[in-house]
PyMOL commands that place a pseudoatom at each C-alpha (Angstrom):
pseudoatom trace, name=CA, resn=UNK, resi=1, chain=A, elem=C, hetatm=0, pos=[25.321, 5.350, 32.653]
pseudoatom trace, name=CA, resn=UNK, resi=2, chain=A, elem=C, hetatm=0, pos=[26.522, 5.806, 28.937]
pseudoatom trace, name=CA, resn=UNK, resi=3, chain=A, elem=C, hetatm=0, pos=[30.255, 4.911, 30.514]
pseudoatom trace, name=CA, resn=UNK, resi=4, chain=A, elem=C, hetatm=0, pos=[28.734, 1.669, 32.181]
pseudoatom trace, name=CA, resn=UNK, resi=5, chain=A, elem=C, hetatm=0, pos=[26.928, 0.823, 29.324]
pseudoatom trace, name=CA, resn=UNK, resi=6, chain=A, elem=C, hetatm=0, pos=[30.118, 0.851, 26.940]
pseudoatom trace, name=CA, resn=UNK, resi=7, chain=A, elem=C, hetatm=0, pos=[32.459, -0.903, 29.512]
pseudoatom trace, name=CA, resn=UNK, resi=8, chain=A, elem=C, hetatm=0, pos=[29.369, -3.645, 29.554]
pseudoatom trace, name=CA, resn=UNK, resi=9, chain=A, elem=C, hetatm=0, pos=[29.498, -4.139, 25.683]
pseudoatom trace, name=CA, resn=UNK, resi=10, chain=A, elem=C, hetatm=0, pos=[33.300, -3.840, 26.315]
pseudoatom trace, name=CA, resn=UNK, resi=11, chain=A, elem=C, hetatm=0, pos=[33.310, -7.181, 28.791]
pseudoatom trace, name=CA, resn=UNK, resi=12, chain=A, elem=C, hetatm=0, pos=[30.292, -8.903, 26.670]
pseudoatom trace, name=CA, resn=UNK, resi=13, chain=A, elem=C, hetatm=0, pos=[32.397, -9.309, 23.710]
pseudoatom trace, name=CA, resn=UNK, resi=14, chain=A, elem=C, hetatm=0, pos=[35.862, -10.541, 25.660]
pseudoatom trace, name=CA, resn=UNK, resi=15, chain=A, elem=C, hetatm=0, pos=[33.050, -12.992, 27.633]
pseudoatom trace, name=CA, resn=UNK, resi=16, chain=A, elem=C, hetatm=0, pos=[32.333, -14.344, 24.613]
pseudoatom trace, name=CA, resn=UNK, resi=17, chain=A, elem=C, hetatm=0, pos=[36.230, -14.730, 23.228]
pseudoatom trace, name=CA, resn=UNK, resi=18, chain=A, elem=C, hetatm=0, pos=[37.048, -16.436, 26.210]
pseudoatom trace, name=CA, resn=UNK, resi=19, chain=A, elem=C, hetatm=0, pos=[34.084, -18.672, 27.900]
pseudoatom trace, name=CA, resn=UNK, resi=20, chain=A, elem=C, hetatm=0, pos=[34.806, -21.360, 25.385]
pseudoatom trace, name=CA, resn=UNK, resi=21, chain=A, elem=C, hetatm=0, pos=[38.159, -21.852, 26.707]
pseudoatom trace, name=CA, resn=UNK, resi=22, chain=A, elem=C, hetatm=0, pos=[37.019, -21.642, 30.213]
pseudoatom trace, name=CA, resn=UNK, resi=23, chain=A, elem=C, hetatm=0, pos=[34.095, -23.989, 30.485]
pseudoatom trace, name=CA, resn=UNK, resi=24, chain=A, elem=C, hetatm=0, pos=[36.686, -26.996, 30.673]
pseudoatom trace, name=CA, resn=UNK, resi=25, chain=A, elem=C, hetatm=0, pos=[38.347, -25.611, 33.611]
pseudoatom trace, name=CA, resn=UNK, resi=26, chain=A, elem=C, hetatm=0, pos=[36.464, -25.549, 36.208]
pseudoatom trace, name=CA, resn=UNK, resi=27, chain=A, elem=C, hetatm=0, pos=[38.139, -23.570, 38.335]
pseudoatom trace, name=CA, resn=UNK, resi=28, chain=A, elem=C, hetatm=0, pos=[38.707, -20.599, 36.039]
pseudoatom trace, name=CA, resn=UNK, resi=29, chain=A, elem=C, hetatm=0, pos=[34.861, -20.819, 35.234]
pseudoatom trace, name=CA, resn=UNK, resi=30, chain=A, elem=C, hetatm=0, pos=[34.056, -20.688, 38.675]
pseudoatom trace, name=CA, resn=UNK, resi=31, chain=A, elem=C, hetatm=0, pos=[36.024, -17.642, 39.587]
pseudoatom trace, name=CA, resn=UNK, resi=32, chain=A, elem=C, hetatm=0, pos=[34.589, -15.805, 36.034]
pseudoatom trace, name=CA, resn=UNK, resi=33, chain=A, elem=C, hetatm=0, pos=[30.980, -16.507, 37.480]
pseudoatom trace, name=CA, resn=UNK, resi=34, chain=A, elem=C, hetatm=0, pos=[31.692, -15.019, 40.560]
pseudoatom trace, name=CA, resn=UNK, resi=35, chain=A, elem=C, hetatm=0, pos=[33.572, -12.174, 39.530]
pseudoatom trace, name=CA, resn=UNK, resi=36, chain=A, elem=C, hetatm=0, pos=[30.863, -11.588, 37.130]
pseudoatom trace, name=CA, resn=UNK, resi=37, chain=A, elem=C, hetatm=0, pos=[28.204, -12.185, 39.723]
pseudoatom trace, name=CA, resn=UNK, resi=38, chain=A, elem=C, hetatm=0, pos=[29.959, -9.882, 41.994]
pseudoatom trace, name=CA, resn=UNK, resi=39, chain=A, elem=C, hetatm=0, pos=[30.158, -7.213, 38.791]
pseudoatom trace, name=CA, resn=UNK, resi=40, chain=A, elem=C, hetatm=0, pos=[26.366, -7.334, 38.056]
pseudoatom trace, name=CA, resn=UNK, resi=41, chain=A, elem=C, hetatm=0, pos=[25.323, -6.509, 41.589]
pseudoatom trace, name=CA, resn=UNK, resi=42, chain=A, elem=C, hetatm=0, pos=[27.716, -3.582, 41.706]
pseudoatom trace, name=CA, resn=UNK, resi=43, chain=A, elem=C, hetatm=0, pos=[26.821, -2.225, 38.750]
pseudoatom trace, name=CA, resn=UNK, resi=44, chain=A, elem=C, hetatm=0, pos=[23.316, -2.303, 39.804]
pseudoatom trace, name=CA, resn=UNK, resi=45, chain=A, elem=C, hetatm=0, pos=[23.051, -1.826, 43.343]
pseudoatom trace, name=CA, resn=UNK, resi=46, chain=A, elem=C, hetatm=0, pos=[26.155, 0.958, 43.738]
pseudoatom trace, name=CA, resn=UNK, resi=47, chain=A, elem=C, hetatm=0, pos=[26.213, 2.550, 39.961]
pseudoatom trace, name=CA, resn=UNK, resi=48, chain=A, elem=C, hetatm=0, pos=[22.116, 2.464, 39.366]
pseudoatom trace, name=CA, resn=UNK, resi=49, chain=A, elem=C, hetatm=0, pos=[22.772, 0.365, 36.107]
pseudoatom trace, name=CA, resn=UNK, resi=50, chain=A, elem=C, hetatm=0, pos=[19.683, 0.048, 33.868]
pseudoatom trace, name=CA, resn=UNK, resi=51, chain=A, elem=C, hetatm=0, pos=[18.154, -3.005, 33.266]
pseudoatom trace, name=CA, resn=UNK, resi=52, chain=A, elem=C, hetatm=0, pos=[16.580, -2.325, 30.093]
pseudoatom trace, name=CA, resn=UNK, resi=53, chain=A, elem=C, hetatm=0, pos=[20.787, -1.679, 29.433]
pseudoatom trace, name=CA, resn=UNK, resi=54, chain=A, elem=C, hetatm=0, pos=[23.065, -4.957, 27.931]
pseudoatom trace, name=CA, resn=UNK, resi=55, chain=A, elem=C, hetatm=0, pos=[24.263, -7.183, 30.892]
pseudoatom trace, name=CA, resn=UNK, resi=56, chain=A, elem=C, hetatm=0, pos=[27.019, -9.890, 31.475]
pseudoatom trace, name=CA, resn=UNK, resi=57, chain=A, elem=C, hetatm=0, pos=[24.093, -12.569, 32.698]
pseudoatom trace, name=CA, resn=UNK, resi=58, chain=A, elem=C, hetatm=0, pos=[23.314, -12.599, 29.579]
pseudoatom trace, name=CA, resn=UNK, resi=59, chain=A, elem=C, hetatm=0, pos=[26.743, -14.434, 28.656]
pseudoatom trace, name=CA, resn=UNK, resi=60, chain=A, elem=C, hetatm=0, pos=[26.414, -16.839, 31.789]
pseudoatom trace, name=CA, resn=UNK, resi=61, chain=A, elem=C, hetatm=0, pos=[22.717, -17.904, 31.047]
pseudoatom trace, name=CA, resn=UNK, resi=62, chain=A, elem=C, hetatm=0, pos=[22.983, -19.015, 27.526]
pseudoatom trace, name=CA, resn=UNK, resi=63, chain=A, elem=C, hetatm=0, pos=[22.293, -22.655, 27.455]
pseudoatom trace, name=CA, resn=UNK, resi=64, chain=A, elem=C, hetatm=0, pos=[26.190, -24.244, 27.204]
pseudoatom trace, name=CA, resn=UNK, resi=65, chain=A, elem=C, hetatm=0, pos=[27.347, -21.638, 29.691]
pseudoatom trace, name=CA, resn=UNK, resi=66, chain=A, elem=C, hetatm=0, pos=[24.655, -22.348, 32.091]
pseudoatom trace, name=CA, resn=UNK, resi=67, chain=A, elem=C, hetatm=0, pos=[24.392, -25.605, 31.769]
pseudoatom trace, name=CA, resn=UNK, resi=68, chain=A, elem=C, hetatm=0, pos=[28.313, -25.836, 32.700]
pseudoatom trace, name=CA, resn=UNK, resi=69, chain=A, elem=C, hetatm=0, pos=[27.625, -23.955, 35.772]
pseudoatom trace, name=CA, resn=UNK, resi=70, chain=A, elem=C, hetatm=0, pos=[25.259, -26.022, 36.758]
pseudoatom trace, name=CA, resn=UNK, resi=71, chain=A, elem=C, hetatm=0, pos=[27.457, -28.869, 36.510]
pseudoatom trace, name=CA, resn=UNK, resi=72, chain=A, elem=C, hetatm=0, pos=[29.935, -27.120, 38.216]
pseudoatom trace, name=CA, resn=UNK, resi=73, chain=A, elem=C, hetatm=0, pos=[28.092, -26.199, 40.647]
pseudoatom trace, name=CA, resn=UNK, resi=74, chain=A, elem=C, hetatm=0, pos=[26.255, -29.706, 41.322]
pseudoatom trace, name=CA, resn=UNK, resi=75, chain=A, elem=C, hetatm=0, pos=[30.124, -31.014, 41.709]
pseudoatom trace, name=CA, resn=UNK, resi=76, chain=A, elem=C, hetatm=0, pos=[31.461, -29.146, 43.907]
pseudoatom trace, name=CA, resn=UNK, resi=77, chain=A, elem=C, hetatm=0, pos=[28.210, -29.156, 46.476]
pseudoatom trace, name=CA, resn=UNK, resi=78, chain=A, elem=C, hetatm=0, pos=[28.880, -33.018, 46.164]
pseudoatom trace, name=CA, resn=UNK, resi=79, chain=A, elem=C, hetatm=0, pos=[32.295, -33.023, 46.774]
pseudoatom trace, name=CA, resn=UNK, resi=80, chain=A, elem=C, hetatm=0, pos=[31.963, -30.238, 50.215]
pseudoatom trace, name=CA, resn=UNK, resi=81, chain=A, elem=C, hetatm=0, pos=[28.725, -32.563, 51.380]
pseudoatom trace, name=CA, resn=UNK, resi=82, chain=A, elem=C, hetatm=0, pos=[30.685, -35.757, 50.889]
pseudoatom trace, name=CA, resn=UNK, resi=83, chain=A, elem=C, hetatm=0, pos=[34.081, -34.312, 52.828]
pseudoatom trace, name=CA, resn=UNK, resi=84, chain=A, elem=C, hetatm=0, pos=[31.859, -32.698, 55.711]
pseudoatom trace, name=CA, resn=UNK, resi=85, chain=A, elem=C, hetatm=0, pos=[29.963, -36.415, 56.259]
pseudoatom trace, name=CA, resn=UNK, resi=86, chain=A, elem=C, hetatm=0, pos=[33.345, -38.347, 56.325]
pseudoatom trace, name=CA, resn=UNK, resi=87, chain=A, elem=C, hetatm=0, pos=[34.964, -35.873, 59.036]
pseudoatom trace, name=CA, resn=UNK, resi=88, chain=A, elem=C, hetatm=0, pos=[35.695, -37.519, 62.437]
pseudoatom trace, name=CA, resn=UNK, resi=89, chain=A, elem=C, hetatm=0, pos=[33.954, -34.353, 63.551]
pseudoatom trace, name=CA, resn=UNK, resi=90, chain=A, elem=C, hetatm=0, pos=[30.860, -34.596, 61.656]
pseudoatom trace, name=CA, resn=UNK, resi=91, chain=A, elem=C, hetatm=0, pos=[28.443, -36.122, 64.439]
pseudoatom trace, name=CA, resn=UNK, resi=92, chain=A, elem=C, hetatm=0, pos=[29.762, -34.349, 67.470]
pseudoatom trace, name=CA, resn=UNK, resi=93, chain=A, elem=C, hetatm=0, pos=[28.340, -30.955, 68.327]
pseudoatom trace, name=CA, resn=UNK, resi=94, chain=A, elem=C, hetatm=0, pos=[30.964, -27.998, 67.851]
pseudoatom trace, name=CA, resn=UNK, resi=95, chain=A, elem=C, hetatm=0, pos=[29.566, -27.042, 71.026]
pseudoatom trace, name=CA, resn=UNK, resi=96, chain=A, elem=C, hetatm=0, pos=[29.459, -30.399, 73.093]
pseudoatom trace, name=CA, resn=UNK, resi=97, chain=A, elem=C, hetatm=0, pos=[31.412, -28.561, 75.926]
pseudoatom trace, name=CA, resn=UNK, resi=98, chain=A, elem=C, hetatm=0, pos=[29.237, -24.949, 76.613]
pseudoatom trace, name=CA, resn=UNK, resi=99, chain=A, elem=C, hetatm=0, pos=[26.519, -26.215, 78.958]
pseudoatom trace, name=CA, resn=UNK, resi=100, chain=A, elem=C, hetatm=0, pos=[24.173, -23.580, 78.458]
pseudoatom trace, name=CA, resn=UNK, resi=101, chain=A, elem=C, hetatm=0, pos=[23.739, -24.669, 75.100]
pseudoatom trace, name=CA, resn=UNK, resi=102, chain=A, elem=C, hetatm=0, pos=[20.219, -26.206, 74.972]
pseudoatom trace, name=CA, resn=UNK, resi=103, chain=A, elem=C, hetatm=0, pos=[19.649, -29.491, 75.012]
pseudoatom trace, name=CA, resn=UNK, resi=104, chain=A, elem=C, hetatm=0, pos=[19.571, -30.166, 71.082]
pseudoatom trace, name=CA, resn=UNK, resi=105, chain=A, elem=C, hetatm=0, pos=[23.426, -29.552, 70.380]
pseudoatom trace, name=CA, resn=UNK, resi=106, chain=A, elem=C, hetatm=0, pos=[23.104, -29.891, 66.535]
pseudoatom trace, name=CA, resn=UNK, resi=107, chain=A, elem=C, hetatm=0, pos=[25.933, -31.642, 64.909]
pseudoatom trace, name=CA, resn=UNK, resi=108, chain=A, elem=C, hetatm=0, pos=[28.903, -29.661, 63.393]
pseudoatom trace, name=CA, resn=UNK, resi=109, chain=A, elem=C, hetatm=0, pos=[27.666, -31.697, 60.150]
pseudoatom trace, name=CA, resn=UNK, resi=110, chain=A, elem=C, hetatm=0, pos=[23.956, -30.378, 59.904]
pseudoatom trace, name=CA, resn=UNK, resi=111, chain=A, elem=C, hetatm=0, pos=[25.459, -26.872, 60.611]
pseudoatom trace, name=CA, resn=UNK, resi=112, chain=A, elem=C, hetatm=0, pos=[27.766, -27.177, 57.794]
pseudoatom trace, name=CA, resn=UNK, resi=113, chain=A, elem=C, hetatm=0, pos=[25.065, -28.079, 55.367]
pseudoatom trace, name=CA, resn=UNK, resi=114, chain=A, elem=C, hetatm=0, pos=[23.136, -25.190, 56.145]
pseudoatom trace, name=CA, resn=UNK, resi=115, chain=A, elem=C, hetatm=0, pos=[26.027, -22.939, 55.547]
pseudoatom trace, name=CA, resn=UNK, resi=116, chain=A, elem=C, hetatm=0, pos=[26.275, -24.654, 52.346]
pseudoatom trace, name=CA, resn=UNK, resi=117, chain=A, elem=C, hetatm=0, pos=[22.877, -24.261, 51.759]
pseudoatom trace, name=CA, resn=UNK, resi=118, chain=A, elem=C, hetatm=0, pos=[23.199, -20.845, 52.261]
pseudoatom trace, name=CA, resn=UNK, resi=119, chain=A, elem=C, hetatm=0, pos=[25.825, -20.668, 50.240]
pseudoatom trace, name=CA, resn=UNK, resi=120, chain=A, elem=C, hetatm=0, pos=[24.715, -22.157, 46.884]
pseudoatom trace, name=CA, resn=UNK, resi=121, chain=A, elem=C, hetatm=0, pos=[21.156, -19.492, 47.156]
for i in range(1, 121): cmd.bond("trace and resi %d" % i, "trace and resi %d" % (i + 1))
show_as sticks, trace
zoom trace
């Protein structure tokens, strides 16, 4: 725990070096929120991490940083909702041709929503 606790402190302060240059890319900032996502749950969940211990979120939820992901995050649901409405595709079920499908074949569109529903939670 001691280990995990230093390496934490460790990736707080180069968080905090390098966020301002990523929050104008926003592809950069998207991977460091996952990886750091990904991190946090590990360190928890597989390495019984403390909570009452220092933590990355901490980086990603003060107000610039968050408010960037949310941004980021806003945009890029936009831009995957407005792609999977204009596909030729988007109306006709992905499973028009199985005919014991039941009668409501949902479209591929609504399906790909809920993925990306899914997704973003």
């Amino acid at each position: 725990l001691e280990f995990s606790r230093a390496l934490v402190m460790l990736i707080l302060e180069k968080l905090a070096a390098d966020i301002p240059c990523l929050l104008y890319d926003d592809t950069l900032f998207c991977h460091l929120v996952d990886e750091v996502l990904l991190f946090e749950r590990e360190l928890y969940s597989v390495h019984g991490y403390l909570s009452s211990f220092p933590s990355c979120m901490h980086i990603l939820s003060e107000e610039s940083c968050f408010q960037r992901w949310l941004t980021v995050e806003k945009k890029f649901a936009l831009q995957k909702m407005d792609s999977m409405l204009s596909s030729e595709a988007a109306w006709v079920s992905q499973y028009k041709d199985i005919s014991d499908v039941d009668e409501m074949k949902v479209p591929d569109c609504a399906e790909t929503f809920m993925t990306l529903l899914l997704v973003i939670t």
